[in-house]
Backbone as numpy.savetxt, mean C-alpha at the origin, in Angstrom:
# Nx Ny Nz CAx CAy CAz Cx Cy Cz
10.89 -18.03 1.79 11.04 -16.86 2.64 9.89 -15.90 2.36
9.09 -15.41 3.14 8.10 -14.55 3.22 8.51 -12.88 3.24
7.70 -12.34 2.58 7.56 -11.08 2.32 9.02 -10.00 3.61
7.64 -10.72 5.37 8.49 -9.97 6.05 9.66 -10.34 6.37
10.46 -11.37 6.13 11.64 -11.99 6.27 12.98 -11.16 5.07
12.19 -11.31 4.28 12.78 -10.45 3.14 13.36 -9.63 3.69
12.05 -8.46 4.12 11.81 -7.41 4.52 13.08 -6.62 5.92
13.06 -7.50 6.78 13.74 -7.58 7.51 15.32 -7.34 6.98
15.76 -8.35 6.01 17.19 -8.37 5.59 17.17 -7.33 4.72
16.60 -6.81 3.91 16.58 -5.91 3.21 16.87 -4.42 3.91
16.37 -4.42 5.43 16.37 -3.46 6.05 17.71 -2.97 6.61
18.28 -4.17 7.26 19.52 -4.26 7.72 20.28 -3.73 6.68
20.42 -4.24 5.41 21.54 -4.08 4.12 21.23 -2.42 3.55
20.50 -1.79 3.69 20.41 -0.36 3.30 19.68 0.12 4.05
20.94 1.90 3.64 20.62 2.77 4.83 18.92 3.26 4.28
18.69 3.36 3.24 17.44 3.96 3.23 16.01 3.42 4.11
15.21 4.12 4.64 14.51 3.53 5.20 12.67 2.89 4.08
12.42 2.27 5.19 11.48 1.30 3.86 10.06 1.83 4.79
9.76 2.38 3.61 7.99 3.07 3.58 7.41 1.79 3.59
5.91 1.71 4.20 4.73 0.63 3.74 3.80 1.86 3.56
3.58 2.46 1.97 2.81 3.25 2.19 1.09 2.29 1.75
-0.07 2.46 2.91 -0.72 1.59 2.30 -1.89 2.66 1.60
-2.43 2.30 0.57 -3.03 2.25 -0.93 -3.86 3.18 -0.14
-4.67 3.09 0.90 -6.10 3.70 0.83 -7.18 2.90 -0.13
-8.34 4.25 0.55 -9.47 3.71 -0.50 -9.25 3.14 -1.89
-9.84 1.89 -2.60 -8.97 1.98 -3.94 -10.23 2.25 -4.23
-11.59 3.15 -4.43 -12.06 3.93 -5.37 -12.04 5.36 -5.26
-10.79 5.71 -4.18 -11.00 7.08 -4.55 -9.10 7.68 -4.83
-8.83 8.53 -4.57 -7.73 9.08 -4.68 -6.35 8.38 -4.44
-6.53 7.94 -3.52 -5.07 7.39 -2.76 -3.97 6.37 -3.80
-4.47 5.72 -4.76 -3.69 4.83 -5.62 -3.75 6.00 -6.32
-3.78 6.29 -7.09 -3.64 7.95 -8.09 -2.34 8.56 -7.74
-2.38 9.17 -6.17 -1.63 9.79 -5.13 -0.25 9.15 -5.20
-0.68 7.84 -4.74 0.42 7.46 -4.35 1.48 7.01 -5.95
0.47 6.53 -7.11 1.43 5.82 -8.09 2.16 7.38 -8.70
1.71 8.62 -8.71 2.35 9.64 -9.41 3.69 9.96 -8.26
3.30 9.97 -7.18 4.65 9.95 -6.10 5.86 9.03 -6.57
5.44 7.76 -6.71 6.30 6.62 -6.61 7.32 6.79 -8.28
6.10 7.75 -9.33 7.01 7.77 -10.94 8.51 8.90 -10.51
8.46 9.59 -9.29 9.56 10.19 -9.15 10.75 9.80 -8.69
11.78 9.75 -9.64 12.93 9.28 -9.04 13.19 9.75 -7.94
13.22 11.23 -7.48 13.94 11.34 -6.43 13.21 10.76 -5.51
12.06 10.06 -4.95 11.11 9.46 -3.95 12.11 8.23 -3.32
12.66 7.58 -4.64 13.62 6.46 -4.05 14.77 6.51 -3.99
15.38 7.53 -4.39 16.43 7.93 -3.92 16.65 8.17 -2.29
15.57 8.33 -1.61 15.66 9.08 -0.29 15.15 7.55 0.75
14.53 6.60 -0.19 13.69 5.68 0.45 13.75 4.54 -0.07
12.98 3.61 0.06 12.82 2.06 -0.51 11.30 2.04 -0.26
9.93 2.68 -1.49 9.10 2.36 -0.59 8.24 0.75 -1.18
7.01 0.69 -0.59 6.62 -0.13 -0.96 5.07 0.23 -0.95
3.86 -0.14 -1.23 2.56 -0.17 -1.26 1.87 -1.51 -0.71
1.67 -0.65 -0.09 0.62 -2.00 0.66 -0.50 -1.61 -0.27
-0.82 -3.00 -0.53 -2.65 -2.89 -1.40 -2.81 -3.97 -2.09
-3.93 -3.40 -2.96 -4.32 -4.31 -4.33 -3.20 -4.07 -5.27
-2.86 -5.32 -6.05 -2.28 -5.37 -6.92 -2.66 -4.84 -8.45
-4.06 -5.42 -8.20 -4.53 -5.13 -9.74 -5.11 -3.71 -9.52
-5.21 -3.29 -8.65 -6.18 -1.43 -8.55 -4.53 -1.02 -8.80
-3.36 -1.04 -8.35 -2.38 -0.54 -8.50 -1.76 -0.39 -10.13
-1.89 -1.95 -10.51 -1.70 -1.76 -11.75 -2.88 -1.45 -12.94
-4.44 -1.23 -12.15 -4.66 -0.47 -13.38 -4.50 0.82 -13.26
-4.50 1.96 -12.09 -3.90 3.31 -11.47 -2.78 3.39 -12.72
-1.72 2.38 -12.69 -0.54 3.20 -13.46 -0.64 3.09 -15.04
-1.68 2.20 -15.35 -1.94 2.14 -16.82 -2.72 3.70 -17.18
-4.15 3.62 -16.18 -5.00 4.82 -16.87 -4.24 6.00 -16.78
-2.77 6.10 -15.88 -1.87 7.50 -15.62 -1.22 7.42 -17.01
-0.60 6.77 -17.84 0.29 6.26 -18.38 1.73 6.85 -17.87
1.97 5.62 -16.40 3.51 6.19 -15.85 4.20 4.75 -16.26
5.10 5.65 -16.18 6.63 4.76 -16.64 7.13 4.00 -15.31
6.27 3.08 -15.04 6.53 2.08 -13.72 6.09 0.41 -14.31
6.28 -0.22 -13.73 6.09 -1.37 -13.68 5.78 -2.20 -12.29
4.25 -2.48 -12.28 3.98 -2.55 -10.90 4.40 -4.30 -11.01
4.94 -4.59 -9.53 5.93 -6.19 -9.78 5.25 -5.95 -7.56
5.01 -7.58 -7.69 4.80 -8.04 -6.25 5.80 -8.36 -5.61
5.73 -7.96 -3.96 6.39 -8.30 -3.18 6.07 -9.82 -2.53
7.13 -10.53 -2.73 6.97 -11.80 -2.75 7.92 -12.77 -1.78
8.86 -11.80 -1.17 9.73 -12.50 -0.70 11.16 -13.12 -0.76
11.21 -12.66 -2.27 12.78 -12.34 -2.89 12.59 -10.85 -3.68
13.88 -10.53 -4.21 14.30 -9.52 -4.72 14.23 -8.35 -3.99
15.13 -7.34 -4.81 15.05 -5.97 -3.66 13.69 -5.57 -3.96
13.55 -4.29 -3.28 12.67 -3.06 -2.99 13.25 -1.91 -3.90
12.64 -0.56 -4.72 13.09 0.48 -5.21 14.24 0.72 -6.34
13.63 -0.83 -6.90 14.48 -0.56 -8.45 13.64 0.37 -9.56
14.69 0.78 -10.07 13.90 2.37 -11.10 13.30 1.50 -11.93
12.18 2.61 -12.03 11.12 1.97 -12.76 10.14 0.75 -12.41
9.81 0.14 -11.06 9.38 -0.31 -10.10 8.39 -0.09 -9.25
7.03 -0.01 -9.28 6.03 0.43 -8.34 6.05 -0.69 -7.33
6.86 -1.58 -5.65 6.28 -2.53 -5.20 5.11 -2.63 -4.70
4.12 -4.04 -4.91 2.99 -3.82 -4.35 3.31 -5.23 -3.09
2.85 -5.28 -2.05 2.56 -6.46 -1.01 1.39 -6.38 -1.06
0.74 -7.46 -1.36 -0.95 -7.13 -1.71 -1.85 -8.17 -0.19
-1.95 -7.59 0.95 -2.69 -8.39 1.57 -3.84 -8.76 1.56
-4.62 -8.32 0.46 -6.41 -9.24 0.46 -6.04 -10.36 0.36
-7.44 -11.09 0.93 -7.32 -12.43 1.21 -7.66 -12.80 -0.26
-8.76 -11.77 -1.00 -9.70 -12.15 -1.91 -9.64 -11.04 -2.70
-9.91 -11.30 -4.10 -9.86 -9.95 -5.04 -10.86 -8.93 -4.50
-10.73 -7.68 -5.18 -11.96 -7.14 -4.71 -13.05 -6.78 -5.55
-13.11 -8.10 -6.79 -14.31 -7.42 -7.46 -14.86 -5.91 -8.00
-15.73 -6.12 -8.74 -16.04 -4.53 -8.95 -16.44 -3.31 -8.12
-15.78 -2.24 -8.52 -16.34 -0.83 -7.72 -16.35 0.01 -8.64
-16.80 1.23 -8.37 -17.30 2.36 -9.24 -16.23 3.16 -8.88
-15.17 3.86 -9.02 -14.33 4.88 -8.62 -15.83 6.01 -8.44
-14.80 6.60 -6.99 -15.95 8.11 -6.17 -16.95 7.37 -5.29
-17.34 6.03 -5.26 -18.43 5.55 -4.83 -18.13 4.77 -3.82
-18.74 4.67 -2.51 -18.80 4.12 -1.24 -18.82 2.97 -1.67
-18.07 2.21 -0.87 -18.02 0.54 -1.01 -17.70 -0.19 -0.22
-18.64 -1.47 0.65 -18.20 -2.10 1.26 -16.77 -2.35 1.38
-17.03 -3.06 0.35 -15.36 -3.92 -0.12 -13.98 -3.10 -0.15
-14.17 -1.83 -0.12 -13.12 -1.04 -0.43 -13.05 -0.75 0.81
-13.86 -0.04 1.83 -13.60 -0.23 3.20 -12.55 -1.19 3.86
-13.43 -2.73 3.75 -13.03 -3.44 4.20 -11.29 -3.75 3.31
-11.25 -3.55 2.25 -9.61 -3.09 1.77 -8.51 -2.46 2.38
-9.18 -1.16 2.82 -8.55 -0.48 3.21 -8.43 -0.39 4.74
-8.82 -1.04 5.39 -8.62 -1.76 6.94 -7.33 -2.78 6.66
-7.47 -3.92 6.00 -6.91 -4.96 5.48 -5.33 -4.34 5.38
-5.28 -3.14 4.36 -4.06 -2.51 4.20 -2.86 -2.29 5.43
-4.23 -1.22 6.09 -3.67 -0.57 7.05 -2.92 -1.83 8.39
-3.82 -2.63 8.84 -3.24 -3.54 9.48 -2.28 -4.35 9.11
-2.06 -4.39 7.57 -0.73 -5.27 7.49 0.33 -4.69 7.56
0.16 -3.23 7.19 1.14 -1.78 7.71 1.35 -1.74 8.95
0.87 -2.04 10.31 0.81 -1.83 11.19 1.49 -3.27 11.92
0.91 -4.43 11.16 2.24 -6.02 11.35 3.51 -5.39 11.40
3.60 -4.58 10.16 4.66 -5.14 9.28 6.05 -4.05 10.47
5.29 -3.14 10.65 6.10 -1.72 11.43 6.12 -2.52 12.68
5.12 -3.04 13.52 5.60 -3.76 14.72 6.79 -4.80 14.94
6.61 -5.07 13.77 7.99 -6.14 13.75 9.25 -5.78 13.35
9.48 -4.57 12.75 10.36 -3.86 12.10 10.94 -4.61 10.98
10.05 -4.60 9.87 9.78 -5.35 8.51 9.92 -3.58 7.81
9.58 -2.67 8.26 9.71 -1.26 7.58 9.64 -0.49 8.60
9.93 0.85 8.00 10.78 1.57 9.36 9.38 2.62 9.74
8.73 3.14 8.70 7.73 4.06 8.49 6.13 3.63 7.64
4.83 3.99 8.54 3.86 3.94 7.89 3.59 5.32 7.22
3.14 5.15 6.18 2.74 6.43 5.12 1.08 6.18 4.86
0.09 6.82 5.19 -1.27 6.05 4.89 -1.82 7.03 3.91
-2.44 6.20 2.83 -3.41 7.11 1.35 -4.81 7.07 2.33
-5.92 7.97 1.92 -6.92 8.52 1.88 -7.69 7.32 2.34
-8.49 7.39 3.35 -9.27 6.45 3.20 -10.98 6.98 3.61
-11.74 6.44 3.08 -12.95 6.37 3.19 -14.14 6.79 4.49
-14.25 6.98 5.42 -14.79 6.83 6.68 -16.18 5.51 6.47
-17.20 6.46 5.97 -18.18 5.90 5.08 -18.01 4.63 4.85
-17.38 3.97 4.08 -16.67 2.44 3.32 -16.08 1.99 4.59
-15.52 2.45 5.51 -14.65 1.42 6.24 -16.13 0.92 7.57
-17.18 2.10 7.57 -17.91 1.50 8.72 -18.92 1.10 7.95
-19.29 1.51 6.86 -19.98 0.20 5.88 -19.01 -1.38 6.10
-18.00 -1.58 6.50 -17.49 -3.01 6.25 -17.16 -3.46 7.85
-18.14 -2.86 8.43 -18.24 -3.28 10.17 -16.74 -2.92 11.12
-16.28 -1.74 10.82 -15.27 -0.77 11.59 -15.80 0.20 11.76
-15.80 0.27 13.75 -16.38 1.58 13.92 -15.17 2.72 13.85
-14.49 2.87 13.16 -13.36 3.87 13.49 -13.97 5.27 12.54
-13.53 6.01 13.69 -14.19 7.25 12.56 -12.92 7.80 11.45
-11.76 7.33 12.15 -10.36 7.71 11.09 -9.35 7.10 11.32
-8.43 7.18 10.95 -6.79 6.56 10.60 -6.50 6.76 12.04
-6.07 7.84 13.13 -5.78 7.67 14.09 -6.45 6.74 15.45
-7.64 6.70 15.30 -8.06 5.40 16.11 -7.66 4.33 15.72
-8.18 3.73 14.44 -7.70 2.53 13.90 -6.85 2.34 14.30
-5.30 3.15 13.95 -3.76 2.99 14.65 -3.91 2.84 15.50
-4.57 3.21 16.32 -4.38 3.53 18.07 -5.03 2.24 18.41
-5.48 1.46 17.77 -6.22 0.12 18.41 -5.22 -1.21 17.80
């Protein structure tokens, strides 16, 4: 069973609704943002969310924070928004190699496109109820051959 299949039954069985918040740039803010959000209990109390992104930018984000999470992949079994739980659904095809945090990057561009469209699957199909989007790049995303100047075109296409 795949991620959005899960996703789906998971939705039906609780009232909370299920965030895809996706990562953003992962050399600048947005994993930061989002993993200090996610260390608050009350966040899942209200929600079930999840992170769209890199797995490993996620789990090194919550090491250099030192938060009390445990980043665990969405895989297609188990719930969503157990305490102490960061979920990640990681759609790169391919790791993303090195980047410089603060610094323009192809690859992180092209990441953070990657994100956003699997956020945008995942809500068309009603796999999650709400997109939440981290920070993203302008710079980096048309370095990685997207002419979008921001988050609302992209969506809008």
């Amino acid at each position: 069973m795949g991620p959005e299949v899960m996703l789906k039954t998971k939705q039906r069985l609780n009232r909370r609704p299920i965030l895809g918040l996706t990562m953003g740039d992962p050399a600048g803010i947005g994993p930061e943002v989002i993993a200090k959000a996610l260390a608050k209990p009350e966040v899942h109390r209200l929600c079930l969310p999840m992170v769209i992104g890199s797995k490993p930018v996620m789990e090194r984000t919550v090491r250099a924070l030192r938060l009390p999470l445990q980043v665990v992949s969405v895989q297609g079994h188990g719930p969503l928004g157990r305490r102490g739980e960061l979920s990640v659904l990681d759609p790169l095809e391919r790791p993303l190699g090195q980047f410089r945090m603060g610094r323009v990057a192809k690859s992180c561009g092209a990441a953070s496109v990657a994100c956003i469209a699997k956020a945008v699957e995942l809500a068309q199909a009603r796999c999650i109820d709400a997109i939440v989007t981290g920070p993203i790049n302008k710079e980096a995303i048309n370095k990685a051959g997207y002419d979008y100047p921001g988050h609302t075109e992209l969506l809008a296409d």
